[in-house]
N, CA, C, O and CB atoms as a CASP TS submission, in Angstrom:
PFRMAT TS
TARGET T0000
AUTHOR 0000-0000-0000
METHOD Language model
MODEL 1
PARENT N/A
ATOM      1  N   UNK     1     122.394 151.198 126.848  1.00  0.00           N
ATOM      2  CA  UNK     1     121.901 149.844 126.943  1.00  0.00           C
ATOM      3  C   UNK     1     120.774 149.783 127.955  1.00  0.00           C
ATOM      4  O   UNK     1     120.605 149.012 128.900  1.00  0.00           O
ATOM      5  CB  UNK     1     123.026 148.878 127.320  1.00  0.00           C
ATOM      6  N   UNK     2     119.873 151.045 127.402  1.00  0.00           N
ATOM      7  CA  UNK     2     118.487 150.546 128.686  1.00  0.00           C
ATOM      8  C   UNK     2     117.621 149.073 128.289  1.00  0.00           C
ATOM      9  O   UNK     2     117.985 148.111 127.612  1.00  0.00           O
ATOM     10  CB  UNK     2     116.950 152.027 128.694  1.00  0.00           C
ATOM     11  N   UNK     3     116.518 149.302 128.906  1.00  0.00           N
ATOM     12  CA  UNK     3     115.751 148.409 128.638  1.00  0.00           C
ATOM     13  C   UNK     3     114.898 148.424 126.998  1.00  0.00           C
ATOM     14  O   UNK     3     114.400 147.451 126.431  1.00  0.00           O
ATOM     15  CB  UNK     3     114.919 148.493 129.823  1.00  0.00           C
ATOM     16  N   UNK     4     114.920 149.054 126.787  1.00  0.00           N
ATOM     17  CA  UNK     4     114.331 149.477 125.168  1.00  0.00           C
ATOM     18  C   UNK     4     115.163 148.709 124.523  1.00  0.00           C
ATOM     19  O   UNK     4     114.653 147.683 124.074  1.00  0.00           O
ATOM     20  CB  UNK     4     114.430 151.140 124.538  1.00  0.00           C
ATOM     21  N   UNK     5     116.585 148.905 124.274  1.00  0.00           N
ATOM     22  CA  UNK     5     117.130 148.161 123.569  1.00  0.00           C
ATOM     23  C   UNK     5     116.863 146.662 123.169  1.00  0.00           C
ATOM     24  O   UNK     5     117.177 146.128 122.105  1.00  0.00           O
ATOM     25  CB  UNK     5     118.026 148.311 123.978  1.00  0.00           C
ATOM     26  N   UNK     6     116.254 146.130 124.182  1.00  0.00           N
ATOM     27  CA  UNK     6     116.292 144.373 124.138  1.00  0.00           C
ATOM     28  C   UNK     6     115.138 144.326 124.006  1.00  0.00           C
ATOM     29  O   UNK     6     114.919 143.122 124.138  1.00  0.00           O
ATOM     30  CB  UNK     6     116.803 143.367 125.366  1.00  0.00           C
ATOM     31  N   UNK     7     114.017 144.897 123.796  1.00  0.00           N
ATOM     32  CA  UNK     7     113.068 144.280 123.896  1.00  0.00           C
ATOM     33  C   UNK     7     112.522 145.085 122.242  1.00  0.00           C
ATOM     34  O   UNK     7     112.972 146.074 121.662  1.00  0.00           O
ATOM     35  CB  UNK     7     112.276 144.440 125.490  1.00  0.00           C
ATOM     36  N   UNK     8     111.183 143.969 121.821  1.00  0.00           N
ATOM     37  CA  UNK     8     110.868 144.204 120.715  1.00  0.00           C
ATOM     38  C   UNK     8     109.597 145.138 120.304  1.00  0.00           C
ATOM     39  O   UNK     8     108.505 144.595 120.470  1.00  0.00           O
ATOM     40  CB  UNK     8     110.830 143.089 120.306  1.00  0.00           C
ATOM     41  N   UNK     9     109.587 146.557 119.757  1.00  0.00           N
ATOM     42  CA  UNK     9     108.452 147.379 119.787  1.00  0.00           C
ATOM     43  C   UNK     9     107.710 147.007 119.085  1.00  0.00           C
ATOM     44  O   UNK     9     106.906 147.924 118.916  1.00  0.00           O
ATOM     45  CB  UNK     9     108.539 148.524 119.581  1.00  0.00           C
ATOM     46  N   UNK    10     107.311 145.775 118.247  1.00  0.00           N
ATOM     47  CA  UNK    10     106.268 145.550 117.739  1.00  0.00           C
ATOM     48  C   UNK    10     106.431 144.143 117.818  1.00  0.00           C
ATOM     49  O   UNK    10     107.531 143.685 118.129  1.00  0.00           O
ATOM     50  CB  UNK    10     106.013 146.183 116.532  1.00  0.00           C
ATOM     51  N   UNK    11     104.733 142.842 117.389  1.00  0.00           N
ATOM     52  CA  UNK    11     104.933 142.473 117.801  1.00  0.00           C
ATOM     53  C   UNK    11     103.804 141.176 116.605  1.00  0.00           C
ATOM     54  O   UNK    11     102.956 140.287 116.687  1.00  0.00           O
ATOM     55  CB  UNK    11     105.090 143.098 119.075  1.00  0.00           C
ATOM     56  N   UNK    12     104.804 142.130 115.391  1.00  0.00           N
ATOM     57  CA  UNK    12     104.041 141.654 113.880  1.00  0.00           C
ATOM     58  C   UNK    12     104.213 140.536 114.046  1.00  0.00           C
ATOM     59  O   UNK    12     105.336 140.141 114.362  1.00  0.00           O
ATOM     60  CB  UNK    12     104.545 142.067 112.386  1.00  0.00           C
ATOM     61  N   UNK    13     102.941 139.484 113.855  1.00  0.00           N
ATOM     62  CA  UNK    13     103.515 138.022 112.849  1.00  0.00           C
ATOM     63  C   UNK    13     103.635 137.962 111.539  1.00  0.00           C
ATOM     64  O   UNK    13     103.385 138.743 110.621  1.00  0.00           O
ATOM     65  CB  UNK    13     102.697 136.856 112.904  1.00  0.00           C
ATOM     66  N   UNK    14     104.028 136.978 111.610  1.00  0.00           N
ATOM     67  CA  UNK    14     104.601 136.203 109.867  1.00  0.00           C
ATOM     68  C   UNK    14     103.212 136.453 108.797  1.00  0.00           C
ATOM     69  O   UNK    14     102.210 135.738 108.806  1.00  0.00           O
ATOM     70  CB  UNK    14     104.940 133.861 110.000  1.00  0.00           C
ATOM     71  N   UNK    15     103.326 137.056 108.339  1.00  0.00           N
ATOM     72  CA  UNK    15     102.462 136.920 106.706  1.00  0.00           C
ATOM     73  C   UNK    15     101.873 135.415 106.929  1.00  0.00           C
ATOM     74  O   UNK    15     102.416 134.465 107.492  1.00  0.00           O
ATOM     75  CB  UNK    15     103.738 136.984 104.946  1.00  0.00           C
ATOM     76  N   UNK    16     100.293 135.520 106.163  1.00  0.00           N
ATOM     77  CA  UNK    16     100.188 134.088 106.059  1.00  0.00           C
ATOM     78  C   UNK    16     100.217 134.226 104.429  1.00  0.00           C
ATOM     79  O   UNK    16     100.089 135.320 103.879  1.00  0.00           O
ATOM     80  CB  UNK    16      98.743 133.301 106.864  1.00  0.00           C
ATOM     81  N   UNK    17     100.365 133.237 103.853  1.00  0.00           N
ATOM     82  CA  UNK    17      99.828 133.158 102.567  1.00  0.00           C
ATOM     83  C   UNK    17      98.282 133.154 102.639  1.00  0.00           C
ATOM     84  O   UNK    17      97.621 132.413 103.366  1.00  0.00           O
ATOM     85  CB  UNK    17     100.365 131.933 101.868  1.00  0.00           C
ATOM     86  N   UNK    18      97.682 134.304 101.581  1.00  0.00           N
ATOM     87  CA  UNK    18      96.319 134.042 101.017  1.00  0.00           C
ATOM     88  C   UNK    18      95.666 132.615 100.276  1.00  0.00           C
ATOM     89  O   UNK    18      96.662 131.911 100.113  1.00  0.00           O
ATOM     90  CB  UNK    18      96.254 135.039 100.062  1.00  0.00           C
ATOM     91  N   UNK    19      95.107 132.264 100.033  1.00  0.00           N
ATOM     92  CA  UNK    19      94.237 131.130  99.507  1.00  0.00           C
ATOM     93  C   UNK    19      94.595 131.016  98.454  1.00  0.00           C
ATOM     94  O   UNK    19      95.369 130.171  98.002  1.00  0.00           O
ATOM     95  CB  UNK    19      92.888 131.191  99.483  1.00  0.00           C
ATOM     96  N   UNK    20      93.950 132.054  97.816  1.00  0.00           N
ATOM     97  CA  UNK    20      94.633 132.256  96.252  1.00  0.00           C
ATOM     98  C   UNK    20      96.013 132.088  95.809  1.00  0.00           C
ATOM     99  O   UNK    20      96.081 132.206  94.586  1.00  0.00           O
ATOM    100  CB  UNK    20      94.481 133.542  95.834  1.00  0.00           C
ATOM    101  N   UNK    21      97.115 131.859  96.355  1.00  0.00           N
ATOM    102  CA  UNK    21      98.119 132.074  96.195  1.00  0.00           C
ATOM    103  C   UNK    21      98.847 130.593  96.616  1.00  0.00           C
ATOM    104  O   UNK    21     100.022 130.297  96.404  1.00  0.00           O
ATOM    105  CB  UNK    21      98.382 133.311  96.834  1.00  0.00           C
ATOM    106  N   UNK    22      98.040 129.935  97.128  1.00  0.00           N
ATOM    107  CA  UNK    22      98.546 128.463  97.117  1.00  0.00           C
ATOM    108  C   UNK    22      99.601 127.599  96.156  1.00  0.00           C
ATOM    109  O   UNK    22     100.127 128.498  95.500  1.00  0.00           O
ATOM    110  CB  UNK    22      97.444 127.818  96.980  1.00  0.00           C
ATOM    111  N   UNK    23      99.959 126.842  95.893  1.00  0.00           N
ATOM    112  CA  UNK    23     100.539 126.319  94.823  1.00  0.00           C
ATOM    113  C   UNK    23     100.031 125.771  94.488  1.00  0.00           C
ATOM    114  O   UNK    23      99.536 126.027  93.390  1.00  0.00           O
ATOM    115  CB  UNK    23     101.382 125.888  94.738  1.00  0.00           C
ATOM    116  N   UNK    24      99.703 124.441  95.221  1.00  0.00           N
ATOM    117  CA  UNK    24      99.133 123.443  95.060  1.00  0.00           C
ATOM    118  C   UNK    24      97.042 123.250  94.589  1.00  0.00           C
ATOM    119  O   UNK    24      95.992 122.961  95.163  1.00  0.00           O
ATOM    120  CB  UNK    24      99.684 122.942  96.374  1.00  0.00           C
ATOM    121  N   UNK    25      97.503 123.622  93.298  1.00  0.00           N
ATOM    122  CA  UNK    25      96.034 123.523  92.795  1.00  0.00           C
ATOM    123  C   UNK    25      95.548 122.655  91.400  1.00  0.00           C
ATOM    124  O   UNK    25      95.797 122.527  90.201  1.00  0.00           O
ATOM    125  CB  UNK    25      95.636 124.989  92.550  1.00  0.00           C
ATOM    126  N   UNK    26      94.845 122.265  92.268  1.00  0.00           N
ATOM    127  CA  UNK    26      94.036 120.897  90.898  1.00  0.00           C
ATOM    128  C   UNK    26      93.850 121.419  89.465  1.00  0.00           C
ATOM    129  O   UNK    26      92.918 122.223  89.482  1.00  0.00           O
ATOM    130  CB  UNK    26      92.119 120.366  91.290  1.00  0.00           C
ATOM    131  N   UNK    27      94.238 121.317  88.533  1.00  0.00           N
ATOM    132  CA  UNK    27      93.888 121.644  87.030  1.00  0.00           C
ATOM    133  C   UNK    27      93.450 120.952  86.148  1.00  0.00           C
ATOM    134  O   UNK    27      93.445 119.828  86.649  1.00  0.00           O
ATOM    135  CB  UNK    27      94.698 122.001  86.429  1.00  0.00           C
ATOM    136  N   UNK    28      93.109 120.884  85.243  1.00  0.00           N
ATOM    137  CA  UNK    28      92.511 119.625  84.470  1.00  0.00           C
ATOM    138  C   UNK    28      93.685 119.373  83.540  1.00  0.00           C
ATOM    139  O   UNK    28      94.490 120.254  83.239  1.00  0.00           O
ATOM    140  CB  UNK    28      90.969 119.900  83.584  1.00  0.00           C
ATOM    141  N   UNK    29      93.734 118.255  83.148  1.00  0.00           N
ATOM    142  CA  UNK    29      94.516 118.330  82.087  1.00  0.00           C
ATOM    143  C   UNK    29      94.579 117.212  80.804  1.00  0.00           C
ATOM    144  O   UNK    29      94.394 116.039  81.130  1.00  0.00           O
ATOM    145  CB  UNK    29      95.675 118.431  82.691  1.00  0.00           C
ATOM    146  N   UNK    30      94.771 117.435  79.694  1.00  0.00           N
ATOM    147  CA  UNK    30      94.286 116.320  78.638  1.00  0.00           C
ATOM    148  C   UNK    30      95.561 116.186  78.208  1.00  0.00           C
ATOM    149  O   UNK    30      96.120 117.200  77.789  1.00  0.00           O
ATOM    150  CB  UNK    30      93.124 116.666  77.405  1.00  0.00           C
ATOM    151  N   UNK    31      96.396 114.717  78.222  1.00  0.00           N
ATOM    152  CA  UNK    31      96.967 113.740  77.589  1.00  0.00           C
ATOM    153  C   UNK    31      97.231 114.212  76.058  1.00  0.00           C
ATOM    154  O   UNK    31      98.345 114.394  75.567  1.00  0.00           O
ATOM    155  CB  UNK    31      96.102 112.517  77.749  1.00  0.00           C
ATOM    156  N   UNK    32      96.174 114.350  75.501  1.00  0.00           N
ATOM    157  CA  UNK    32      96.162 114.983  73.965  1.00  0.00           C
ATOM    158  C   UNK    32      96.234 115.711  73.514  1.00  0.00           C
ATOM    159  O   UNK    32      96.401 115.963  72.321  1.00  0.00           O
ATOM    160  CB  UNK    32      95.631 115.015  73.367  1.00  0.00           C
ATOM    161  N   UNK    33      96.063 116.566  74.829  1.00  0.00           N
ATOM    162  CA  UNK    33      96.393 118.225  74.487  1.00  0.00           C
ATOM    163  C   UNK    33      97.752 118.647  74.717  1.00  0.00           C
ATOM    164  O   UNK    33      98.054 119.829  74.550  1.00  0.00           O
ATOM    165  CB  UNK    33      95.539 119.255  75.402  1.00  0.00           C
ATOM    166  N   UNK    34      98.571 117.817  75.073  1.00  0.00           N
ATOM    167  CA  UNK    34     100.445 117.875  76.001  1.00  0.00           C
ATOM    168  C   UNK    34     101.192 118.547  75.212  1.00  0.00           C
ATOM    169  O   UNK    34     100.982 118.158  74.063  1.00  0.00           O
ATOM    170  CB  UNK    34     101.495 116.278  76.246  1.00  0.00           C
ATOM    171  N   UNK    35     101.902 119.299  75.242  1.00  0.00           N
ATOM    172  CA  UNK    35     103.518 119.410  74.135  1.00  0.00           C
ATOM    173  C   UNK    35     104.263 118.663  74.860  1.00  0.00           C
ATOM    174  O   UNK    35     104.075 117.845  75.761  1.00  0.00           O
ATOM    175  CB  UNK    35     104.469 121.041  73.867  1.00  0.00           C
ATOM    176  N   UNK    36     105.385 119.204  74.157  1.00  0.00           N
ATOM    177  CA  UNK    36     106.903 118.363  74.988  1.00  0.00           C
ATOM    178  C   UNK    36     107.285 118.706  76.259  1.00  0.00           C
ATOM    179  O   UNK    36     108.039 118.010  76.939  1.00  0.00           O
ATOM    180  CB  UNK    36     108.347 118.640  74.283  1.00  0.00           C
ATOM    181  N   UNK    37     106.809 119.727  76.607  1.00  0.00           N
ATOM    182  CA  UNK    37     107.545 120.696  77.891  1.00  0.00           C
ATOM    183  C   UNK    37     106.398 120.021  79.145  1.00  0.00           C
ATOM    184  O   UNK    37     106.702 119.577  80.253  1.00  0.00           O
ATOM    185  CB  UNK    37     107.370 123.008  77.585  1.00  0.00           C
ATOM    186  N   UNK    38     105.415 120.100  78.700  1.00  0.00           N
ATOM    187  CA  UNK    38     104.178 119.292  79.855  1.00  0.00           C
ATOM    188  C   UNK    38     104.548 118.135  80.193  1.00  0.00           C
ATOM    189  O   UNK    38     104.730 117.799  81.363  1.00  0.00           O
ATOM    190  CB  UNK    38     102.657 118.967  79.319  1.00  0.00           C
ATOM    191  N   UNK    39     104.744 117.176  78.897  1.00  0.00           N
ATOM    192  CA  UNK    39     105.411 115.841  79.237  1.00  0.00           C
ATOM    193  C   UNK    39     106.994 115.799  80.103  1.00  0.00           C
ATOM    194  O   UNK    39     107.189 115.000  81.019  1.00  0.00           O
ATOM    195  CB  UNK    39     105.599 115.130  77.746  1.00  0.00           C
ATOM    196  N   UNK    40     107.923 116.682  79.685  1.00  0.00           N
ATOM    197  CA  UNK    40     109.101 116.745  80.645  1.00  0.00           C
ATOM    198  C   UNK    40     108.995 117.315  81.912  1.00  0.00           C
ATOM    199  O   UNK    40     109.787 116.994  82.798  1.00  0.00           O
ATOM    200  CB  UNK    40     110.100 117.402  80.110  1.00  0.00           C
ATOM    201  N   UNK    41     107.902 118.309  82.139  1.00  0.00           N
ATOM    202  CA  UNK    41     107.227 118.724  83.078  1.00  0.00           C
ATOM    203  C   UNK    41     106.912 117.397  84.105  1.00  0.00           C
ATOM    204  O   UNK    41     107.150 117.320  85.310  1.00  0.00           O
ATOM    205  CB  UNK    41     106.039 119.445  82.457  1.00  0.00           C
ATOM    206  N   UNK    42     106.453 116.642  83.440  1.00  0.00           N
ATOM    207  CA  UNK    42     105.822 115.453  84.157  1.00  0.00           C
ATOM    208  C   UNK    42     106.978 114.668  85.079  1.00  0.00           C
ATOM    209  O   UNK    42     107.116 114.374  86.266  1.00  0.00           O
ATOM    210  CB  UNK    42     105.149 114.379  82.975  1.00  0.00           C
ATOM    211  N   UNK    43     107.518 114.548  84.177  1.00  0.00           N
ATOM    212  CA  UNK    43     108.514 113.361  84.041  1.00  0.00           C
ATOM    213  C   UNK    43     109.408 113.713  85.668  1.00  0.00           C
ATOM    214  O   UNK    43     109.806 112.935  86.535  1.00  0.00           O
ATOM    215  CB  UNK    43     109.694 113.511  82.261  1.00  0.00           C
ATOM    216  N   UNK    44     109.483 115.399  85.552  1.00  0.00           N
ATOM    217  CA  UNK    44     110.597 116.132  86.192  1.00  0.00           C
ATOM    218  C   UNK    44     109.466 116.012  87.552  1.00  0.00           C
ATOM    219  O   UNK    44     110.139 115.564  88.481  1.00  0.00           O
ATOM    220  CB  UNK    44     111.217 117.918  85.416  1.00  0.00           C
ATOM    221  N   UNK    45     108.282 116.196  87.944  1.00  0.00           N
ATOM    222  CA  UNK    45     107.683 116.260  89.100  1.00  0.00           C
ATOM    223  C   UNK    45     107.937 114.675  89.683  1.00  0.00           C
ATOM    224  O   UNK    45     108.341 114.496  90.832  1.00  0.00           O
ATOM    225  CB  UNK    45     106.114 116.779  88.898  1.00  0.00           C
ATOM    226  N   UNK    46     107.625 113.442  88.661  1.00  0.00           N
ATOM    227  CA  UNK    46     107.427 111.999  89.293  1.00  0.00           C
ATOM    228  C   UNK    46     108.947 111.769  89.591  1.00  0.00           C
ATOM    229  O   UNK    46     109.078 111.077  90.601  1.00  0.00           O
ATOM    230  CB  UNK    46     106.660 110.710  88.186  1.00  0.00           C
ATOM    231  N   UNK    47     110.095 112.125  89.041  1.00  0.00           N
ATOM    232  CA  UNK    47     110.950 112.107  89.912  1.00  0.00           C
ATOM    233  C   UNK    47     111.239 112.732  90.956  1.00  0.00           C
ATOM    234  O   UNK    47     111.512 111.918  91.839  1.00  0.00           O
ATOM    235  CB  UNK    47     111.609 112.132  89.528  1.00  0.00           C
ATOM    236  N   UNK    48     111.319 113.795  91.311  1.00  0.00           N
ATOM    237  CA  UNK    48     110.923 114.554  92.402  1.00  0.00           C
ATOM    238  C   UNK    48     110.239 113.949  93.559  1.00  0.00           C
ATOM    239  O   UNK    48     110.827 114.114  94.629  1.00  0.00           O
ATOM    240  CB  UNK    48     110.170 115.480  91.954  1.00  0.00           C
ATOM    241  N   UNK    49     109.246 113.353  93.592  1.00  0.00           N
ATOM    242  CA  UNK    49     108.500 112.970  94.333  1.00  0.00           C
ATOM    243  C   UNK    49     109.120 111.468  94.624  1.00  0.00           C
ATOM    244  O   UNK    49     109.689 110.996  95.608  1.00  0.00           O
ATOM    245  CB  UNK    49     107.158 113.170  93.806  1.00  0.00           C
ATOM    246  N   UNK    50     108.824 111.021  93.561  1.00  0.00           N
ATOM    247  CA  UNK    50     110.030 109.519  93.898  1.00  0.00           C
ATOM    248  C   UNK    50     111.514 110.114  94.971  1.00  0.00           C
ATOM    249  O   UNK    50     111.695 109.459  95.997  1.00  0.00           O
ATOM    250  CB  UNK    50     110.969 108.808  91.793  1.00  0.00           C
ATOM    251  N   UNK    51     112.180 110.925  94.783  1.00  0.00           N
ATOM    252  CA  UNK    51     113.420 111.331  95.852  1.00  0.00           C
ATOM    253  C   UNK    51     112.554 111.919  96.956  1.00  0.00           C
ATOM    254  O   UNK    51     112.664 111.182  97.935  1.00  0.00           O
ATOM    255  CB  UNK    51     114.699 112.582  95.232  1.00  0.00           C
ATOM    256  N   UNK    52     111.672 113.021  97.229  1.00  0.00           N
ATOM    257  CA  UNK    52     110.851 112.862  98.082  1.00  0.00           C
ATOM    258  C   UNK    52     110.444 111.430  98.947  1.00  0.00           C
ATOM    259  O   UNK    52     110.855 111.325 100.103  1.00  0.00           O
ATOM    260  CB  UNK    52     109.973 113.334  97.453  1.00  0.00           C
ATOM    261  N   UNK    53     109.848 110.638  98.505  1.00  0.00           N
ATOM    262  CA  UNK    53     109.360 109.226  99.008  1.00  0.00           C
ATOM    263  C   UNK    53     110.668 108.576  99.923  1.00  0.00           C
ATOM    264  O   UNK    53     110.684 108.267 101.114  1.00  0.00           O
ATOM    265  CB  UNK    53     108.937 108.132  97.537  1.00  0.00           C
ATOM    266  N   UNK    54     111.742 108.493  98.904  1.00  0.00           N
ATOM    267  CA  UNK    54     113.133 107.540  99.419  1.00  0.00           C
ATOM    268  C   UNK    54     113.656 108.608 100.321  1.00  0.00           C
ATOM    269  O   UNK    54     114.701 108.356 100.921  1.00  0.00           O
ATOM    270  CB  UNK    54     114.462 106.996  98.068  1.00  0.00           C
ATOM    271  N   UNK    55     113.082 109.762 100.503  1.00  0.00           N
ATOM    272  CA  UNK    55     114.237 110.446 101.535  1.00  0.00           C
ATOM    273  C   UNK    55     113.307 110.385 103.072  1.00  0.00           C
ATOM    274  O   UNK    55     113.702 110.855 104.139  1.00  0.00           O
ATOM    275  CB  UNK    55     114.749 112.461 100.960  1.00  0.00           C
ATOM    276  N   UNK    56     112.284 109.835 102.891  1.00  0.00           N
ATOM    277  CA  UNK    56     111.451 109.900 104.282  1.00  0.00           C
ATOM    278  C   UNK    56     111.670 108.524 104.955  1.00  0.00           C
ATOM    279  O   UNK    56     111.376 108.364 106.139  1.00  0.00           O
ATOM    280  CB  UNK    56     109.719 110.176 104.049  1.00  0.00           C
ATOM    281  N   UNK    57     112.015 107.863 104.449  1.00  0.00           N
ATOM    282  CA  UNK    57     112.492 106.197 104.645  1.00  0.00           C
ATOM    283  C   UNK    57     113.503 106.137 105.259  1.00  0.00           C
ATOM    284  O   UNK    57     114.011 105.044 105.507  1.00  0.00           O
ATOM    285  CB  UNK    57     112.807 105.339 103.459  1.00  0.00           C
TER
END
């Protein structure tokens, strides 16, 4: 139990995420172009965000 033990030999930080790798990115998207899964897609984010909203309150 010298001193080596407790202490840390390196003295890496945390990964950042790259740019590219963001989530959050703008896309275009056309109404007319939708299937079903885009539209439930939808549906499933605006609730989400609605429980988001009521949980900061």
């Amino acid at each position: 139990m010298g001193k080596d033990e407790h202490k840390r030999k390196s003295k890496n930080r945390m990964a950042q995420t790259p740019k590219n790798q963001l989530r959050a990115q703008d896309v275009e998207f056309s109404q007319s172009m939708a299937d079903q899964e885009d539209l439930e897609a939808q549906a499933r984010a605006r609730e989400a965000d609605r429980r988001a909203q009521n949980q900061k309150r």
